[in-house]
C-alpha positions in Angstrom: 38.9 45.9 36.0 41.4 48.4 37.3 42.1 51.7 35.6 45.5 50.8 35.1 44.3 47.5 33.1 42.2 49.0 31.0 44.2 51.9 30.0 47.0 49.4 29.2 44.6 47.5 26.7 43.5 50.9 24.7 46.7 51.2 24.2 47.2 47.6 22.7 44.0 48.4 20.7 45.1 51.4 19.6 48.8 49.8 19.1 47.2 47.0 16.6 45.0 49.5 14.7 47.8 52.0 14.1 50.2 48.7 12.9 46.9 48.0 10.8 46.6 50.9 9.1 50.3 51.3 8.2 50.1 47.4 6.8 47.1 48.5 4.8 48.5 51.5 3.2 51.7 49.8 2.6 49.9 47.6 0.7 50.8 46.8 -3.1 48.6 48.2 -5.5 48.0 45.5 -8.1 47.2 45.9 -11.7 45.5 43.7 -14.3 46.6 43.6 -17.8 46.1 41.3 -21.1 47.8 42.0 -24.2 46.5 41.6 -27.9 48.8 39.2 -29.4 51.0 36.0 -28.6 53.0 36.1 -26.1 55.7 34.8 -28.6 55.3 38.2 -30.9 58.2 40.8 -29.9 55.6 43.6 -29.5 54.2 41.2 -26.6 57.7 40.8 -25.5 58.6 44.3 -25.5 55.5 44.9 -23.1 56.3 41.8 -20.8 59.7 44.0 -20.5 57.8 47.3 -19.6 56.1 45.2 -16.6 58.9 43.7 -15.2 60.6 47.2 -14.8 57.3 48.3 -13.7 57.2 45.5 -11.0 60.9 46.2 -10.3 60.1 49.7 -10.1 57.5 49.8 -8.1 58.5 46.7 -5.7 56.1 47.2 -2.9 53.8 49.8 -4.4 52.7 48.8 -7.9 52.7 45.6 -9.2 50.9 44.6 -12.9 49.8 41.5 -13.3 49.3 39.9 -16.5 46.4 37.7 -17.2 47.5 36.9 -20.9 46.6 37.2 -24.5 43.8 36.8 -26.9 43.2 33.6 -25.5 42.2 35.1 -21.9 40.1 37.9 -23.4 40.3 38.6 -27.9 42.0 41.4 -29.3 39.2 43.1 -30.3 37.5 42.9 -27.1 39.8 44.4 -25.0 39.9 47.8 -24.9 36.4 47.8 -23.9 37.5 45.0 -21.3 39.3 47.7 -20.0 36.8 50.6 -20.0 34.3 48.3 -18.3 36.5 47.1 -15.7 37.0 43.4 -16.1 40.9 43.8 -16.6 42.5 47.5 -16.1 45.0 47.8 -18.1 45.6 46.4 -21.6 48.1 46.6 -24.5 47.0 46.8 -27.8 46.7 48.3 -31.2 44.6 52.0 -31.1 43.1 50.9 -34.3 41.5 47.7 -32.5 39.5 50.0 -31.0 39.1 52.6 -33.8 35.5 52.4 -33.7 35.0 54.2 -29.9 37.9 56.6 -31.0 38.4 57.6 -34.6 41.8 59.3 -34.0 44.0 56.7 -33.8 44.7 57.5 -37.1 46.8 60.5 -36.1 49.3 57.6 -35.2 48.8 55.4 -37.7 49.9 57.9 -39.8 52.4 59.9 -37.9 56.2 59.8 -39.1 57.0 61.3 -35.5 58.7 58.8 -32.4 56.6 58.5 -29.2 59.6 60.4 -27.5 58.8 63.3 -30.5 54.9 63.6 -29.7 55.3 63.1 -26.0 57.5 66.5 -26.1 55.4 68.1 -28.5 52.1 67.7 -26.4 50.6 64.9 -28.5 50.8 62.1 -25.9 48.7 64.5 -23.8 46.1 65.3 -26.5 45.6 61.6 -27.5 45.2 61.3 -23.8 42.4 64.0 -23.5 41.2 62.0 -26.1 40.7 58.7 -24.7 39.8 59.9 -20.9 36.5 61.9 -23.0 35.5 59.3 -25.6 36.2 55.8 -23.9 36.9 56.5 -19.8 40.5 55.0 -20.2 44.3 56.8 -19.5 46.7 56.3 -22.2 49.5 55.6 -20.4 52.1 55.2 -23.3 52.9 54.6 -27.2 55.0 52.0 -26.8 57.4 50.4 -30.2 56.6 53.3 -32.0 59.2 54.1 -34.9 58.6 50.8 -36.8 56.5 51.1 -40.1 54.4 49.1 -42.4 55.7 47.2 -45.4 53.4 45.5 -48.4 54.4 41.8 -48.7 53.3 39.1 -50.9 53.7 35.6 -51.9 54.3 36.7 -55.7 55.9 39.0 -57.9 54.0 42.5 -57.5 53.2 43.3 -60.8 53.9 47.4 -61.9 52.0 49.3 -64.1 53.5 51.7 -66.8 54.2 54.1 -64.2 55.5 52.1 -61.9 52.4 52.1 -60.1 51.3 49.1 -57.8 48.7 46.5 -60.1 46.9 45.1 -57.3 44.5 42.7 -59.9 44.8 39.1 -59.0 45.9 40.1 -55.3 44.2 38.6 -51.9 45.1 40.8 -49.9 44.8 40.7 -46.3 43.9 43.6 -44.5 43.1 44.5 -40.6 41.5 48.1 -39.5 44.9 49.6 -39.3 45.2 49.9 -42.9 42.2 49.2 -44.7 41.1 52.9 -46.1 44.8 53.2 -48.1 44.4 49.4 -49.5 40.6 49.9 -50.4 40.4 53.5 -50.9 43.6 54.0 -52.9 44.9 50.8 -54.2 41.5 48.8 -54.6 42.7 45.7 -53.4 40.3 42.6 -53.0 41.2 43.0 -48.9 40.0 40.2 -46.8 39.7 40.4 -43.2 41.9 38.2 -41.3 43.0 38.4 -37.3 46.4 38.0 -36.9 46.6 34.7 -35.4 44.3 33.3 -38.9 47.2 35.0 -41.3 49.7 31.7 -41.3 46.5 29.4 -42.3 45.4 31.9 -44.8 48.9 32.2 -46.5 49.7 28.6 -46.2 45.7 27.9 -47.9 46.3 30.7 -50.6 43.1 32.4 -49.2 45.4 35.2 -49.1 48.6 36.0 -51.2 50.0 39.2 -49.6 49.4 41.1 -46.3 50.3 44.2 -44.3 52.9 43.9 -41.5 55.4 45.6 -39.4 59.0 45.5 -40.4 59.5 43.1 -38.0 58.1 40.7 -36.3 57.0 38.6 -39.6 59.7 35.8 -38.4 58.1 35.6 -35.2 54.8 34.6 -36.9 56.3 32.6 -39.3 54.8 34.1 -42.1 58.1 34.0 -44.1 57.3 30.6 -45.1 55.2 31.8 -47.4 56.1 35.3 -48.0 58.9 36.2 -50.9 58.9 39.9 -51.6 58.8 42.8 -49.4 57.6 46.5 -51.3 59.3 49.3 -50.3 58.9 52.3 -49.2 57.3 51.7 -46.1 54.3 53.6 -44.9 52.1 54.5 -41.7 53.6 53.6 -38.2 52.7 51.1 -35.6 50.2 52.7 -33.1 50.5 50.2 -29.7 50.0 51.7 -26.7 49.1 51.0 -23.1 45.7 52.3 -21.7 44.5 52.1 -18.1 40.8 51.9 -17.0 40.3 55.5 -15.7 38.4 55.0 -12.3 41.2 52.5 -11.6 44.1 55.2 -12.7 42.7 58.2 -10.6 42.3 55.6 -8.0 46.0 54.9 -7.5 47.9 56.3 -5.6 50.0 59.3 -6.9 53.4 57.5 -6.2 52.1 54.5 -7.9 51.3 56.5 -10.9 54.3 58.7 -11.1 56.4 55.1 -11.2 53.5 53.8 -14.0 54.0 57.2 -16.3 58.3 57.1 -15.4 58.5 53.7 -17.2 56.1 53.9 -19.5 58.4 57.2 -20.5 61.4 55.2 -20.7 59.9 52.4 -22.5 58.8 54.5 -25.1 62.3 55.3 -25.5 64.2 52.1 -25.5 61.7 50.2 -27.5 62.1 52.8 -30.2 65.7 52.3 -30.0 65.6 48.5 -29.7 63.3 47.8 -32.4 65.9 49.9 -35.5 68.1 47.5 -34.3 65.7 44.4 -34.7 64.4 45.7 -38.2 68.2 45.7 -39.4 69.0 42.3 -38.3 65.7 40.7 -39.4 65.8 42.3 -42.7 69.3 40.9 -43.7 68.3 37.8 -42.4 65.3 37.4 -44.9 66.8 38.6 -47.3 69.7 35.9 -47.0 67.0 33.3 -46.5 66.1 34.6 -50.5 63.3 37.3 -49.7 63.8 40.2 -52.6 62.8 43.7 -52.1 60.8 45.6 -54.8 61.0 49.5 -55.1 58.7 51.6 -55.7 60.6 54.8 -57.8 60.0 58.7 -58.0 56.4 59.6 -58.1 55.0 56.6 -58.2 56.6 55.7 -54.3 55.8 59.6 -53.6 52.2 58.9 -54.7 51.7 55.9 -53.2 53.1 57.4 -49.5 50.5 60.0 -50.1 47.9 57.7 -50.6 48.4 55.8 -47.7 48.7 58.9 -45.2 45.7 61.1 -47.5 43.4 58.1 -47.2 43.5 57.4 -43.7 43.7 60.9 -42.9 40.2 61.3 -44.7 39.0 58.3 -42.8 39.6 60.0 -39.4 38.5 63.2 -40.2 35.0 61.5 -42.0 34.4 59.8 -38.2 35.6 62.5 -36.4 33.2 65.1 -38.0 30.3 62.1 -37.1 31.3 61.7 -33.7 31.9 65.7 -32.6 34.6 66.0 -29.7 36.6 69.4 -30.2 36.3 71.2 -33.8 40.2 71.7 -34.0 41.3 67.9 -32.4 41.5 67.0 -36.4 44.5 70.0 -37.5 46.1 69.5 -33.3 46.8 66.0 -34.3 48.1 66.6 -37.6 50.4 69.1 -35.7 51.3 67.0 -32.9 51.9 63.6 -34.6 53.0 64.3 -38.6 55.9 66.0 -39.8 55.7 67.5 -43.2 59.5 68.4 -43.3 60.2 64.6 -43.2 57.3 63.0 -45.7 58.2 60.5 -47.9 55.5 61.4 -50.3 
């Protein structure tokens, strides 16, 4: 073989290793996800929107791709799905996993906005929080804004006082809210995911439950439902989290374009869902739901219940599970507003 020969096909090697390389890291970087409710559920919706502007976004660097719902891997099960790798990224309640990382509670309770506690530092301490107790990034609070309302199938009953008589009432509960419905109102709570609440309604195994402002069209629960109790209490507390090998392995404009949206969606599903809780409120209320108020001390008391009760409840698990002595008082600081309480 002449000199000239093989010098011209090192060149072609090296031509089609160099074209190679540039393919590879031009690559997409691809993302797995599940979420923890039905797809039909506007929380679910409002994450399907975050990955399509992530996959817009990121067109030819990051791409998610979602798997499903709790009928690809349950609710409860995927946050450590996550953690261990089978999926890397999943959207879900903090108190699904409250177990592995007690303070959730700091945004179950908080009466702060995602946009509020991402300013304040919060976002970055819950963060801390869940890269040293689970191995996952929390990538965003997403629908945050949106409280908790008492509904029930019959007339709540008032004490005296005006107080809340919780005899006679099923009461459905979940681990988002189970320490104010036990602890302070000592309701009979029973258990119930949320895809089992429509059969327990419709079966009378249950006559009232916790729920979001919204959202309770969605599930059709408001076939059964007929008062809603007011004031509302705690917050919703979903959020995105990323396995953390997986984050760190990105690259870093993939995850500059993951935490840019995930910014903005906080944002605009804030903003979307006031508008949602205004238009689905006048329309049950049309359809012949009535609204019960709590008044004066007896709503101020019962707001303090709910916050006091879970607030013990994190603070009871934190002090069993040692991470920082001060992360208790930081999240207070970062995530609840005293200026603003209710109660």
């Amino acid at each position: 073989m002449t000199h000239a020969r093989l010098t011209h096909l090192r060149l072609t090697g090296l031509s089609a290793a160099a074209a190679l390389i540039g393919t590879t890291a031009m690559a997409t970087e691809t993302l797995t996800a599940v979420h923890a409710f039905p797809s039909t559920l506007v929380y679910t919706q409002s994450f399907l929107e975050f990955v399509d502007a992530v996959n817009e976004a990121g067109d030819g660097v990051i791409r998610i791709d979602v798997r499903g719902g709790p009928e690809a891997i349950g609710s409860f099960q995927q946050a450590d799905a996550v953690r261990d790798g089978v999926v890397d990224m999943a959207y879900t309640p903090g108190s699904f996993y409250a177990g592995a990382l007690p303070e959730k509670d700091a945004l179950v309770t908080s009466n702060r906005t995602a946009a509020e506690a991402r300013e304040n530092g919060g976002i970055d301490l819950i963060n801390e929080i869940h890269e040293a107790r689970m191995g996952v990034h929390y990538l965003g609070w997403f629908d945050s804004g949106v409280c908790y309302n008492l509904w029930t199938v019959n007339t709540p009953r008032l004490d005296d006082a005006g107080n809340l008589a919780m005899t006679d009432v099923r009461l459905r509960g979940n681990p988002v809210y189970n320490a104010f419905f036990t602890d302070y109102l000592g309701a009979q709570v029973i258990d119930l995911p949320t895809g089992e609440v429509f059969a327990g309604l419709e079966r009378g195994v249950v006559n009232a439950t916790g729920w979001t402002q919204i959202g309770l069209i969605d599930l059709r629960w408001n076939e059964f439902i007929n008062y809603r109790i007011e004031p509302c209490f705690f917050s919703t507390d979903l959020g995105v989290i990323v396995n953390l090998e997986r984050w760190n392995a990105l690259s870093e404009e993939a995850r500059a374009i993951l935490r840019d949206v995930a910014i903005a969606h906080e944002i605009s599903s804030a903003e979307a869902h006031r508008d949602r809780r205004d238009a689905e409120f006048e329309q049950l209320e049309a359809a012949g739901m009535t609204v019960v108020e709590l008044e004066g001390e007896a709503a101020a008391e019962y707001l303090r219940g709910a916050r006091e009760a879970t607030w013990n409840r994190m603070r009871g698990l934190m002090e069993a599970q040692p991470l920082e002595a001060d992360h208790f008082d930081r999240l207070i600081e970062h995530f609840y507003d005293f200026d603003r309480a209710g109660g």
